[in-house]
DSSP file (Angstrom, degrees, kcal/mol; ACC not computed):
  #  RESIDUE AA STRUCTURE BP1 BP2  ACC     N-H-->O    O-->H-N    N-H-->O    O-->H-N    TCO  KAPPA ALPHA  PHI   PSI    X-CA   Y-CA   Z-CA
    1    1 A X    >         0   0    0      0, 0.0     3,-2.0     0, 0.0   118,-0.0   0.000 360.0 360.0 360.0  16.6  107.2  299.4  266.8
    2    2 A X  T 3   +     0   0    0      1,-0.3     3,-0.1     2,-0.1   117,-0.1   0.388 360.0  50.2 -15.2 -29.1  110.3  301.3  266.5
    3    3 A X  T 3>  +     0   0    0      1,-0.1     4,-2.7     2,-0.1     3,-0.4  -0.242  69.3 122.7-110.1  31.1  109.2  303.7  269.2
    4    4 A X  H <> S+     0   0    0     -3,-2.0     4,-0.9     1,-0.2    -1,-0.1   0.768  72.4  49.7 -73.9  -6.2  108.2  301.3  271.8
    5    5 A X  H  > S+     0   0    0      2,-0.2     4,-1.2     3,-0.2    -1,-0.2   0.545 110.6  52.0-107.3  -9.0  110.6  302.6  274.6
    6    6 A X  H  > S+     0   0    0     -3,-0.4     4,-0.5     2,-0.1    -2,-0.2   0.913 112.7  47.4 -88.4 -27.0  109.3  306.1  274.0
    7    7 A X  H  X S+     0   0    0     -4,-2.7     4,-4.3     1,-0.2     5,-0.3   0.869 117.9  46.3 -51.6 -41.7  105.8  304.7  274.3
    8    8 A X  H  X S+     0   0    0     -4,-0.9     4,-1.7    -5,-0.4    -1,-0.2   0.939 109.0  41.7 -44.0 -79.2  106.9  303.2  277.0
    9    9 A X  H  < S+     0   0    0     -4,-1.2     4,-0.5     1,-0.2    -1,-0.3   0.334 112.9  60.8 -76.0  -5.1  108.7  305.4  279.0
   10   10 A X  H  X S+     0   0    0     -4,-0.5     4,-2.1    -3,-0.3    -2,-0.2   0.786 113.7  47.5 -95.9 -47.9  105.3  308.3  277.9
   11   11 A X  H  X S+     0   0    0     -4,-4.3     4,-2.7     1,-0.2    -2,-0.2   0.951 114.2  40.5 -63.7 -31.6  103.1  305.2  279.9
   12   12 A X  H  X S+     0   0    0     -4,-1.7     4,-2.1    -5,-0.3    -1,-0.2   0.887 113.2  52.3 -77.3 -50.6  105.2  305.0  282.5
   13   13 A X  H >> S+     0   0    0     -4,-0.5     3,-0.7     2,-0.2     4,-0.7   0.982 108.2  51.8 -35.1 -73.3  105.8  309.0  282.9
   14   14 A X  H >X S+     0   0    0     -4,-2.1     3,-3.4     1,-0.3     4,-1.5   0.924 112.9  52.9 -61.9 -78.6  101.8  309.8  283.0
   15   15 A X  H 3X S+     0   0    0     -4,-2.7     4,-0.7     1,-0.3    -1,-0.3   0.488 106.2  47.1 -49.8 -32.3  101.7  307.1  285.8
   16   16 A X  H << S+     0   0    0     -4,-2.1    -1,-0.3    -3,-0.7    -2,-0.2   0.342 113.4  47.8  -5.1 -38.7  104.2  308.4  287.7
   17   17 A X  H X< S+     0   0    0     -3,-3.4     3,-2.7    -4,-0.7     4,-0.5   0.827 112.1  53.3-101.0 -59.4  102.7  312.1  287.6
   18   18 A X  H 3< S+     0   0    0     -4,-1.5    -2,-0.2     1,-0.3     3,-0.2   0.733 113.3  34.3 -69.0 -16.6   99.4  310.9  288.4
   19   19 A X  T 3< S+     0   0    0     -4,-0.7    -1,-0.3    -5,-0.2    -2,-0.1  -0.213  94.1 102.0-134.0  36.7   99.9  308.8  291.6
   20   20 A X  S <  S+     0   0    0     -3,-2.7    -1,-0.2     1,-0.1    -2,-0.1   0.903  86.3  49.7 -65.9 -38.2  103.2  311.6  293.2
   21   21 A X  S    S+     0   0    0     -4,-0.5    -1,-0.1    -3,-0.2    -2,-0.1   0.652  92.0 119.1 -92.5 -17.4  101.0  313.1  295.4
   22   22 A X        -     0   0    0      4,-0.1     2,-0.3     1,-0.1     3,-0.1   0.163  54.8-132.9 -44.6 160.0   99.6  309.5  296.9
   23   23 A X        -     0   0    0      1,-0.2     4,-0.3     0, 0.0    -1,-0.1  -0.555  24.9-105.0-105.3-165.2   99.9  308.6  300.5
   24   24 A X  S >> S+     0   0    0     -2,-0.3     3,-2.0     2,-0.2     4,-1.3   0.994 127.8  46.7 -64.5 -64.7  101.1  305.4  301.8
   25   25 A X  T 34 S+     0   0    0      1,-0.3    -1,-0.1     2,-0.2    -3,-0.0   0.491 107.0  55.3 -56.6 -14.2   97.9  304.7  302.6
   26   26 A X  T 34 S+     0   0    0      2,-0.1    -1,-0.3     1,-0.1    12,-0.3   0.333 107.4  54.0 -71.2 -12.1   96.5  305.8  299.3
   27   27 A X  T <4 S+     0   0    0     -3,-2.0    12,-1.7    -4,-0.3    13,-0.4   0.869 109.9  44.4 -99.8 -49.8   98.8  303.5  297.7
   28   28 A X  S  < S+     0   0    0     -4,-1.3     2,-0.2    10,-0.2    -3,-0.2   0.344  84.5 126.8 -79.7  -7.5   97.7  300.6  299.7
   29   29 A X        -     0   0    0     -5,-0.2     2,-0.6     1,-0.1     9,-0.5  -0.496  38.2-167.1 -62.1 122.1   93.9  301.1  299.5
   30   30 A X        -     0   0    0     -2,-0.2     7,-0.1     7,-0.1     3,-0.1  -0.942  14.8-156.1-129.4 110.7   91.6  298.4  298.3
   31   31 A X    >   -     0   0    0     -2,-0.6     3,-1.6     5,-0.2     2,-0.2  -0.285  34.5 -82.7 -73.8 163.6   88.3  299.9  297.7
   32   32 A X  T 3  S+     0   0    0      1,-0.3    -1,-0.1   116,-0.2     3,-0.1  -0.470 117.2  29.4 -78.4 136.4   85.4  297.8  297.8
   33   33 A X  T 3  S+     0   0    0      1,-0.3     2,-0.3    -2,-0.2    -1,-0.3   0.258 106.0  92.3  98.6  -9.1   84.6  295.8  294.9
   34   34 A X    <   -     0   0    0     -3,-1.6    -1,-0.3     1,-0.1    -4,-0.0  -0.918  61.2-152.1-121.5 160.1   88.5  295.6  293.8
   35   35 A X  S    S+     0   0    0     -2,-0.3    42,-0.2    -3,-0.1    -1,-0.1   0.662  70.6  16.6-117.6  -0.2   90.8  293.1  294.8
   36   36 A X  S    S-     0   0    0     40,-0.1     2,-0.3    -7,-0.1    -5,-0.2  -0.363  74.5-105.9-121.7-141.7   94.3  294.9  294.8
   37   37 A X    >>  -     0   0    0     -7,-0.1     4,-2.0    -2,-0.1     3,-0.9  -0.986  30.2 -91.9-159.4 167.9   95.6  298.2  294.9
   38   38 A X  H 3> S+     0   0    0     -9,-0.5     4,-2.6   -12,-0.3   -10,-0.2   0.846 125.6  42.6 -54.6 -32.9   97.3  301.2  293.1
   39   39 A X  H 3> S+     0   0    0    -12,-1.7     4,-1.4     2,-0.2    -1,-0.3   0.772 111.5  55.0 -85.9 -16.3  100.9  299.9  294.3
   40   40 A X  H <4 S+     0   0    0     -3,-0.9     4,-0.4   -13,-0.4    -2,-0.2   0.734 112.4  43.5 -41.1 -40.4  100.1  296.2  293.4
   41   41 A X  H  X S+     0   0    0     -4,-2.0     4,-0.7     3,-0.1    -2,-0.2   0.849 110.6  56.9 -82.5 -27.4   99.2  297.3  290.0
   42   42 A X  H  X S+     0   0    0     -4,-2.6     4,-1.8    -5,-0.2    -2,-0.2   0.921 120.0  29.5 -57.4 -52.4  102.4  299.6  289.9
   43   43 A X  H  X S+     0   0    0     -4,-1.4     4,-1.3     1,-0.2    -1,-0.2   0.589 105.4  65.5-104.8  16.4  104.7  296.8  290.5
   44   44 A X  H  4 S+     0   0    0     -4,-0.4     5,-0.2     2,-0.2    -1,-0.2   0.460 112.8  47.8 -89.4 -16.5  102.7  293.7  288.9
   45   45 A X  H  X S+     0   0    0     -4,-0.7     4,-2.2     3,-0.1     3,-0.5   0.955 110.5  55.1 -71.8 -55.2  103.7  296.2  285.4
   46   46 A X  H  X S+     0   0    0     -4,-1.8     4,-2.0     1,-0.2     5,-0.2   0.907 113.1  29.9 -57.9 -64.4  106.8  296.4  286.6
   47   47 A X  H  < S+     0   0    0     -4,-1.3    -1,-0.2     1,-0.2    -2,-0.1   0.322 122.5  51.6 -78.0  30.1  108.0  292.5  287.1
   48   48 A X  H  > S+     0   0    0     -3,-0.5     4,-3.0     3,-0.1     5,-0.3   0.447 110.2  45.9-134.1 -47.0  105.9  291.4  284.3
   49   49 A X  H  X S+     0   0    0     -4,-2.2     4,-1.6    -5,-0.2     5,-0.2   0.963 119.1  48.9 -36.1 -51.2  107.5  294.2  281.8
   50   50 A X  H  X S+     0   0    0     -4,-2.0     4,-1.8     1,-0.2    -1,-0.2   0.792 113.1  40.5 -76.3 -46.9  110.7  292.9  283.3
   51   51 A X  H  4 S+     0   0    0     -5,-0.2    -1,-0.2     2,-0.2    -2,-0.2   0.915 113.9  55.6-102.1 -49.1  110.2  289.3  282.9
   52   52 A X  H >< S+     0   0    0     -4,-3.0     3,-0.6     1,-0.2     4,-0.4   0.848 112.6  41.2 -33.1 -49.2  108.5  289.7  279.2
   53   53 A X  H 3< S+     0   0    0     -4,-1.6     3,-0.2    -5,-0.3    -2,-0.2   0.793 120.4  37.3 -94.3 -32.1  111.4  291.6  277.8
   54   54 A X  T 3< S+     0   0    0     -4,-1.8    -1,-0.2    -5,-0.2    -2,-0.2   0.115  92.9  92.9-117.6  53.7  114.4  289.8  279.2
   55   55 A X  S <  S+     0   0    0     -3,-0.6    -1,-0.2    -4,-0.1    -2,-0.1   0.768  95.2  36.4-101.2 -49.3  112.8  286.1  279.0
   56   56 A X  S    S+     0   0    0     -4,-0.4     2,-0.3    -3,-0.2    -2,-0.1   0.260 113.6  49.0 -95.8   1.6  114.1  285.6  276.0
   57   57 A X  S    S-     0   0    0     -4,-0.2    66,-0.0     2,-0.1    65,-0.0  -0.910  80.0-103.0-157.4 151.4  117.4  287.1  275.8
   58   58 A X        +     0   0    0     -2,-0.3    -4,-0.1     2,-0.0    -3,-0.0   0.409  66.0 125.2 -91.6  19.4  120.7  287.3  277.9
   59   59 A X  S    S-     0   0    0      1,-0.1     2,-0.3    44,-0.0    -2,-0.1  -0.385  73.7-108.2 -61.9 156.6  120.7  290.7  279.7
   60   60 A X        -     0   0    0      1,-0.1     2,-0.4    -2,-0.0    43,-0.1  -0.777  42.2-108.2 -94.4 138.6  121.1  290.2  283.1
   61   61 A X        -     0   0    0     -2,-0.3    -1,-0.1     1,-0.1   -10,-0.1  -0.636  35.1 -99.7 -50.2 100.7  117.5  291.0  284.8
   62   62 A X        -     0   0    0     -2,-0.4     2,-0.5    34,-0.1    -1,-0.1   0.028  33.9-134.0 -14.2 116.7  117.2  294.1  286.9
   63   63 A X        -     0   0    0      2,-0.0     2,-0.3     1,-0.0    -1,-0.1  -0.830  25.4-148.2 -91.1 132.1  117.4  293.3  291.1
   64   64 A X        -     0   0    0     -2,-0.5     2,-0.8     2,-0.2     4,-0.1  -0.682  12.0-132.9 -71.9 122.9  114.8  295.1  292.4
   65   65 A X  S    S+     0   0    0     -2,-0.3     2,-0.3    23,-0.3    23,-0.1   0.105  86.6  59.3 -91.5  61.0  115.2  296.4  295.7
   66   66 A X  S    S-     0   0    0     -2,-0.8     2,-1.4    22,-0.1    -2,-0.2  -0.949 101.0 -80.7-149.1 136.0  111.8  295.2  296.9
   67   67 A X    >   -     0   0    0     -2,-0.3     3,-1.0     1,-0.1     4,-0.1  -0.474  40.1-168.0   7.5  53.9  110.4  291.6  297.1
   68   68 A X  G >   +     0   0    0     -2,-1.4     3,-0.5     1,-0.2    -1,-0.1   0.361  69.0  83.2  -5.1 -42.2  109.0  290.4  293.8
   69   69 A X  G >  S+     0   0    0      1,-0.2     3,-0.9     2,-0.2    -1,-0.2   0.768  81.6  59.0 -86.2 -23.7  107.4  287.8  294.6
   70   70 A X  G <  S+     0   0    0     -3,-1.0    -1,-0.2     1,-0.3    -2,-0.1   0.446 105.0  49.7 -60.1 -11.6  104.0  289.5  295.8
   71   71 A X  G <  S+     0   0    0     -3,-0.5    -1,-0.3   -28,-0.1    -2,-0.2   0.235  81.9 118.3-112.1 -16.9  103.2  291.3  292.4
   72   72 A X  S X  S-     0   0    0     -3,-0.9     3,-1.0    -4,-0.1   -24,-0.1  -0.460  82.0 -65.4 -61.6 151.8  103.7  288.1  290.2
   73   73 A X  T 3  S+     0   0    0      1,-0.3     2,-3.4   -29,-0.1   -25,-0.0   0.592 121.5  15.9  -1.2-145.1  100.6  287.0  288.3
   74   74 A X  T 3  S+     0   0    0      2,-0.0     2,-0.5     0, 0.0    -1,-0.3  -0.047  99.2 119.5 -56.9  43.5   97.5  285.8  290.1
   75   75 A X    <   -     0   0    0     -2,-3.4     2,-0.3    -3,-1.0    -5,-0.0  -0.894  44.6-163.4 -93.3 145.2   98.9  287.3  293.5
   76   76 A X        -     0   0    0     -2,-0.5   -40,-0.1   -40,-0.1    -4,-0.1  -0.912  36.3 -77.8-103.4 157.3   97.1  289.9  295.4
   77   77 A X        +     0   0    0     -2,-0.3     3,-0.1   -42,-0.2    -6,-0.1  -0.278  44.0 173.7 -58.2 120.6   98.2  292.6  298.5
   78   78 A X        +     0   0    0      1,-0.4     2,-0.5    -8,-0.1    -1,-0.2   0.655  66.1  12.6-100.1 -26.8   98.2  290.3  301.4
   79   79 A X  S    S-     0   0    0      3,-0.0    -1,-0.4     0, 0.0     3,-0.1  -0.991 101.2 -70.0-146.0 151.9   99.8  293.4  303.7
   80   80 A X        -     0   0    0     -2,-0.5     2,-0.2    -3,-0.1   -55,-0.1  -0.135  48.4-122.1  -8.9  89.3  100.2  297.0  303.4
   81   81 A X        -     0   0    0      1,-0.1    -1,-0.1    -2,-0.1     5,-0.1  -0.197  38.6-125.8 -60.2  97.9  103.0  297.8  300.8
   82   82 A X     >  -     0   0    0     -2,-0.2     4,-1.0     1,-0.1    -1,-0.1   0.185  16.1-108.6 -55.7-154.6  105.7  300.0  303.0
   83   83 A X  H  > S+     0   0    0      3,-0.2     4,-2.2     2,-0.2     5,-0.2   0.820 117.3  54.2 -98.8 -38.5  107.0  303.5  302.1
   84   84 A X  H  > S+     0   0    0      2,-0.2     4,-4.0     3,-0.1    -1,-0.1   0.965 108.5  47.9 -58.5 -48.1  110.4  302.3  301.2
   85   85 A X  H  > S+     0   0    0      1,-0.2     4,-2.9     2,-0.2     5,-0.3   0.934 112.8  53.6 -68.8 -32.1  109.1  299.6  298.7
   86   86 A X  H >X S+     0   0    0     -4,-1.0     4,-1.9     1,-0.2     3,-1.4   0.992 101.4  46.3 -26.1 -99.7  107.2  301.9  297.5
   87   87 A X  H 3X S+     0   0    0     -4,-2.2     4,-3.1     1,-0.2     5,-0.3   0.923 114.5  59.1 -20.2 -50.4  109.4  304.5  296.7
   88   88 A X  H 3X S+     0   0    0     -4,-4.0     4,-2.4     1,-0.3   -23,-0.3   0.879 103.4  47.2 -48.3 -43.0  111.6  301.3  295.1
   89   89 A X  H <X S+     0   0    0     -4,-2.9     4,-2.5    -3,-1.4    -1,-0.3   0.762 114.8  59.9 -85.2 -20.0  108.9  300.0  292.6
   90   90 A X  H  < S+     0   0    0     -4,-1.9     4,-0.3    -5,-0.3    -2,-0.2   0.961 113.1  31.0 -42.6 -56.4  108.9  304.3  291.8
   91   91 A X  H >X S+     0   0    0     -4,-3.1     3,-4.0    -5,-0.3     4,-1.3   0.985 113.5  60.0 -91.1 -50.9  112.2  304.7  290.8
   92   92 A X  H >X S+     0   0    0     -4,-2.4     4,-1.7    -5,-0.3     3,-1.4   0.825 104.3  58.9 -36.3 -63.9  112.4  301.1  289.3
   93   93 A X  H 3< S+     0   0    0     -4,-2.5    -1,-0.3     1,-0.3     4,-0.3   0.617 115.2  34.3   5.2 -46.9  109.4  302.6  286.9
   94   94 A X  H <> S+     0   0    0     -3,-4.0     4,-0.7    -4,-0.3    -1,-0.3   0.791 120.0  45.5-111.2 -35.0  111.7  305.3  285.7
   95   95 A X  H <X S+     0   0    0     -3,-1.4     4,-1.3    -4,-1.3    -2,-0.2   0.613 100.1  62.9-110.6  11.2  114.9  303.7  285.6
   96   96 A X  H  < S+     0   0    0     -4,-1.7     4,-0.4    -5,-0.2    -1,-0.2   0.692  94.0  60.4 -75.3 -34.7  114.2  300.2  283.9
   97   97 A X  H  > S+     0   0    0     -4,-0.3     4,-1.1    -3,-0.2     3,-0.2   0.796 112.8  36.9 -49.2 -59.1  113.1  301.5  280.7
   98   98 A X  H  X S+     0   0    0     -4,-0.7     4,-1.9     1,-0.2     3,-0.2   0.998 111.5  64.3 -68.2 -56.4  117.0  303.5  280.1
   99   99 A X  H  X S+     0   0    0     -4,-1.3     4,-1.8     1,-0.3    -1,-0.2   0.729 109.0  36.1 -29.1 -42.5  118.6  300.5  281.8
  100  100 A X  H  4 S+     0   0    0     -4,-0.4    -1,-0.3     2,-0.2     5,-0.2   0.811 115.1  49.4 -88.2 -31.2  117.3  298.1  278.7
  101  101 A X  H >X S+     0   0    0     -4,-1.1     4,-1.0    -3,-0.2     3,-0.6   0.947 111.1  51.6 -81.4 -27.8  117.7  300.3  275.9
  102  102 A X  H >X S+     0   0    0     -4,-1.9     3,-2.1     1,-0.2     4,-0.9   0.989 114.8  48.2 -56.4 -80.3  121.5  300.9  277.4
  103  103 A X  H 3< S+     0   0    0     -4,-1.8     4,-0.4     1,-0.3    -1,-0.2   0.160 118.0  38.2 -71.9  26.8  121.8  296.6  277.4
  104  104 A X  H <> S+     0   0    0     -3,-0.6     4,-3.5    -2,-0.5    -1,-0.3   0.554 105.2  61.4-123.6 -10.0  120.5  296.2  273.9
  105  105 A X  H <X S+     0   0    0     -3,-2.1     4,-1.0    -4,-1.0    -2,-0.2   0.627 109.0  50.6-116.4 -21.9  122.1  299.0  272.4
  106  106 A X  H  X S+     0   0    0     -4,-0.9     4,-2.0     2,-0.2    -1,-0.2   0.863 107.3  49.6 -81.9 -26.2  125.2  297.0  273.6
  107  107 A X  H  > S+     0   0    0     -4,-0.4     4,-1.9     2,-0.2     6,-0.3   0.916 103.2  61.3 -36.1 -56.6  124.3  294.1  272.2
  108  108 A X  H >X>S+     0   0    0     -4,-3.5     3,-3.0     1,-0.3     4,-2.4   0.924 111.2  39.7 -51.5 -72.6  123.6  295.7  269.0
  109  109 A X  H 3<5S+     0   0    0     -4,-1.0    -1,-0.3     2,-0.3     4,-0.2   0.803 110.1  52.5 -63.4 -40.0  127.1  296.8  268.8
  110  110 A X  H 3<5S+     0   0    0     -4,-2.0    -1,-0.3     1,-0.3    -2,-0.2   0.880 119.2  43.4 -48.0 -25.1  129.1  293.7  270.0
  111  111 A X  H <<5S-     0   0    0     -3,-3.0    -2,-0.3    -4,-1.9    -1,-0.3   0.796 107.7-130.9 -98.4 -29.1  127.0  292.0  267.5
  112  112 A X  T  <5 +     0   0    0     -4,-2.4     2,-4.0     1,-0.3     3,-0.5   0.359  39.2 170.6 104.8 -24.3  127.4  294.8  264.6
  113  113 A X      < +     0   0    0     -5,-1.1    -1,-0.3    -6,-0.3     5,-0.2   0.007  14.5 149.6 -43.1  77.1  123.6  294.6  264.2
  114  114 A X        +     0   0    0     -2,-4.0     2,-0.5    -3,-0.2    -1,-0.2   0.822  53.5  63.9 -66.6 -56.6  123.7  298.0  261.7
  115  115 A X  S    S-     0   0    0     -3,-0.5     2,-0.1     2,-0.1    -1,-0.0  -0.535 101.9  -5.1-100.2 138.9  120.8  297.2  259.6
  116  116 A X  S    S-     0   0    0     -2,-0.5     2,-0.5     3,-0.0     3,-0.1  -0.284  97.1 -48.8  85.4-168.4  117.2  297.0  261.1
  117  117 A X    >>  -     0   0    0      1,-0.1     4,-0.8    -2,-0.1     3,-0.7  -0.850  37.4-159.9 -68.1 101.7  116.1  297.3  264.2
  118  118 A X  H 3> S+     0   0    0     -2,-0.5     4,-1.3     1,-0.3     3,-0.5   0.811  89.6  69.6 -92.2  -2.2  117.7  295.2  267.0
  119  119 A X  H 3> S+     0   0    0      1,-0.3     4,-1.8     2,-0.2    -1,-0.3   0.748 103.2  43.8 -33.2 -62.5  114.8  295.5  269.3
  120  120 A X  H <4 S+     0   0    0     -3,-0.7    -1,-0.3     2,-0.2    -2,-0.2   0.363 103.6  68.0 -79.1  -8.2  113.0  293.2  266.9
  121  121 A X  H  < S+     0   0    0     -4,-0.8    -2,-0.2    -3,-0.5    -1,-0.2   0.956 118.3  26.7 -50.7 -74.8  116.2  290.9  266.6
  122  122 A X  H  < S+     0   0    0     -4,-1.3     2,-0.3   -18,-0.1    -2,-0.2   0.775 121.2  45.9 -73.2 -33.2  115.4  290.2  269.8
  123  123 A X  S  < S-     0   0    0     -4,-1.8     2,-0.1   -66,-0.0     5,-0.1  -0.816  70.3-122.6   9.5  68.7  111.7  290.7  270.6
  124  124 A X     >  -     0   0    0     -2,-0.3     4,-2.4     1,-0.1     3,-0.2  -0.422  18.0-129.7 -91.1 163.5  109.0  289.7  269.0
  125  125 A X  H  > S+     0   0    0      1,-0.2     4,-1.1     2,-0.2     5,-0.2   0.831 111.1  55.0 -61.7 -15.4  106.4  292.6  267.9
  126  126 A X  H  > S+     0   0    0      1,-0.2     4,-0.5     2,-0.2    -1,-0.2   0.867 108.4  51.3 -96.4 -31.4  103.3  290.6  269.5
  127  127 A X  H  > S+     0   0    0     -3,-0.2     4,-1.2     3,-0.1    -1,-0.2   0.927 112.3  44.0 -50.2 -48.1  105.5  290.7  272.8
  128  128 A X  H >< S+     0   0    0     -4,-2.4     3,-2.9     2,-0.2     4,-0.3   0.944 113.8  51.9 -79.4 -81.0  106.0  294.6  272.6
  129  129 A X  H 3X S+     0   0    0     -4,-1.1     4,-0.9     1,-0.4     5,-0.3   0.617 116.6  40.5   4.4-123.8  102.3  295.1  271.6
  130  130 A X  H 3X S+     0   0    0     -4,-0.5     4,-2.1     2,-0.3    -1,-0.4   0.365 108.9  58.8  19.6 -57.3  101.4  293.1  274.6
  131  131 A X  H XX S+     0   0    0     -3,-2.9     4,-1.7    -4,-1.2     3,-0.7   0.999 113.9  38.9 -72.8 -97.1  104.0  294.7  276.6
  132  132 A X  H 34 S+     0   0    0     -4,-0.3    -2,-0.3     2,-0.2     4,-0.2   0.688 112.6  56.3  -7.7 -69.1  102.4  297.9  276.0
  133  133 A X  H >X S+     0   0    0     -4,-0.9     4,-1.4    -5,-0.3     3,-1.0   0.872 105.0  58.9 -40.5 -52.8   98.7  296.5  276.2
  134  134 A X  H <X S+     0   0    0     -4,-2.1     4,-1.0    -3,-0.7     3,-0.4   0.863 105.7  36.5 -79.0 -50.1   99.3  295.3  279.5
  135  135 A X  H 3< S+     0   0    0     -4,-1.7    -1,-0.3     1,-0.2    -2,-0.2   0.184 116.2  54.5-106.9  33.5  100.3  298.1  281.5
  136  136 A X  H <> S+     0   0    0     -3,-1.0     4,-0.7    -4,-0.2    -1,-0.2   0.715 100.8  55.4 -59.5 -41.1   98.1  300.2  279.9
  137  137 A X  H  X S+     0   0    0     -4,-1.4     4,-1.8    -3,-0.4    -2,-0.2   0.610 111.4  47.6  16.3 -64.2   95.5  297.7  280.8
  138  138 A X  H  X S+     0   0    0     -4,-1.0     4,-3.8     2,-0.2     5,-0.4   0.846 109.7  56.6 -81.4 -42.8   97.1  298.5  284.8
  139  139 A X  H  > S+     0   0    0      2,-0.2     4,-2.1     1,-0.2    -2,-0.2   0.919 107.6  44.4 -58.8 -39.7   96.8  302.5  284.1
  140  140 A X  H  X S+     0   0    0     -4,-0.7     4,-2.4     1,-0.2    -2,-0.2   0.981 111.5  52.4 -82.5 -46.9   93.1  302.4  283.3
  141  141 A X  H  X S+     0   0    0     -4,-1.8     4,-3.3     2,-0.2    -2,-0.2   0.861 114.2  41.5 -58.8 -27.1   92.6  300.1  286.3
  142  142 A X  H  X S+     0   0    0     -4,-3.8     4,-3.0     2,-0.2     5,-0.4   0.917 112.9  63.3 -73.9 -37.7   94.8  303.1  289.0
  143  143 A X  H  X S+     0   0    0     -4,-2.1     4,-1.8    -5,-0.4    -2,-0.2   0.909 105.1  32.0 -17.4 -71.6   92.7  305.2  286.9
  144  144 A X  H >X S+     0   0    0     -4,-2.4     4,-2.8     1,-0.2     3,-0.8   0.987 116.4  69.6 -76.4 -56.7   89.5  303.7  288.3
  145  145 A X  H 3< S+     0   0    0     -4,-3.3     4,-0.5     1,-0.2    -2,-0.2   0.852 103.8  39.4   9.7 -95.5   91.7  303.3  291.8
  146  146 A X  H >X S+     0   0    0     -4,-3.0     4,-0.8     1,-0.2     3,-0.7   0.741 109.4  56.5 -66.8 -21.5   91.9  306.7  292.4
  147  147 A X  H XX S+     0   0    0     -4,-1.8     3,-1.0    -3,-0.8     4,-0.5   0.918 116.2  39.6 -61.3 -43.7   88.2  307.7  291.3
  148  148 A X  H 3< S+     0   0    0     -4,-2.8    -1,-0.2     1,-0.3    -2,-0.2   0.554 110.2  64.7 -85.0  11.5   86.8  305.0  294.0
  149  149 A X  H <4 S+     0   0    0     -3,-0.7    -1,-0.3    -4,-0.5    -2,-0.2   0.700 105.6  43.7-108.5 -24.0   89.5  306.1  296.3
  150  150 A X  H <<        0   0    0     -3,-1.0    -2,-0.2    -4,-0.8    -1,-0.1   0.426 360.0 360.0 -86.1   5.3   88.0  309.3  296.4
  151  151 A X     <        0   0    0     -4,-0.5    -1,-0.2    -5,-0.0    -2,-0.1   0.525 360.0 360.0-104.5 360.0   84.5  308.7  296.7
């Protein structure tokens, strides 16, 4: 899994492209028959990515500039996601991904880690797998988002 942060940062891209054009109120839409929405799923990847990768390990966690707590695990949108926080979980998307490979890739060196991977030092592969799975998992669900958002 050597390429997991290009995988990564490829999932993360295509989501990004697909959902620029959204409004605030496209973002916040919960069609019938679903029980969140495209910016619930955007930033339930986001703290769960977040929380996967540095659970185990002593990088200091990304501060968000948005409220966390509403995207954790068996939450759903209880109100209307503003435009700022929005925009917040956006950029977070883009810039969380350089931000980790920057703190490991200083690990690696403090520590000297030359041979292997250090990714998998820290890691495990069934996390990154997972990792992966899961907001792919979120992609196919805005996917289906935006189809029923249009109908």
């Amino acid at each position: 899994m050597s390429n997991f942060f290009e995988l990564l940062e490829q999932q993360r891209s295509v989501l990004l492209k697909k959902t620029e054009h959204l409004t605030t109120d496209q973002y916040n839409l919960v069609p019938p028959g679903f029980n969140n929405n495209i910016i619930w799923n955007m930033g339930h990847t986001l703290i769960i990515t977040d929380s996967l990768l540095y659970s185990n390990i002593s990088f200091e966690i990304p501060i968000h500039g948005f409220d966390t707590e509403g995207f954790k695990k068996g939450t759903k949108p209880e109100r209307p996601t503003s435009d700022y926080v929005i925009s917040q979980i956006r950029q977070s998307m883009s810039d969380t991904v350089p931000l980790f490979r920057k703190s490991l890739n200083a690990v690696s060196a403090s520590f000297h880690m030359s041979q292997g991977d250090p990714l998998h030092t820290l890691i495990s592969e069934k996390t990154l797998h997972f990792i992966l799975f899961h907001e792919d998992m979120h992609l196919t669900k805005i996917d289906r988002l935006l189809l029923a958002s249009q109908q």
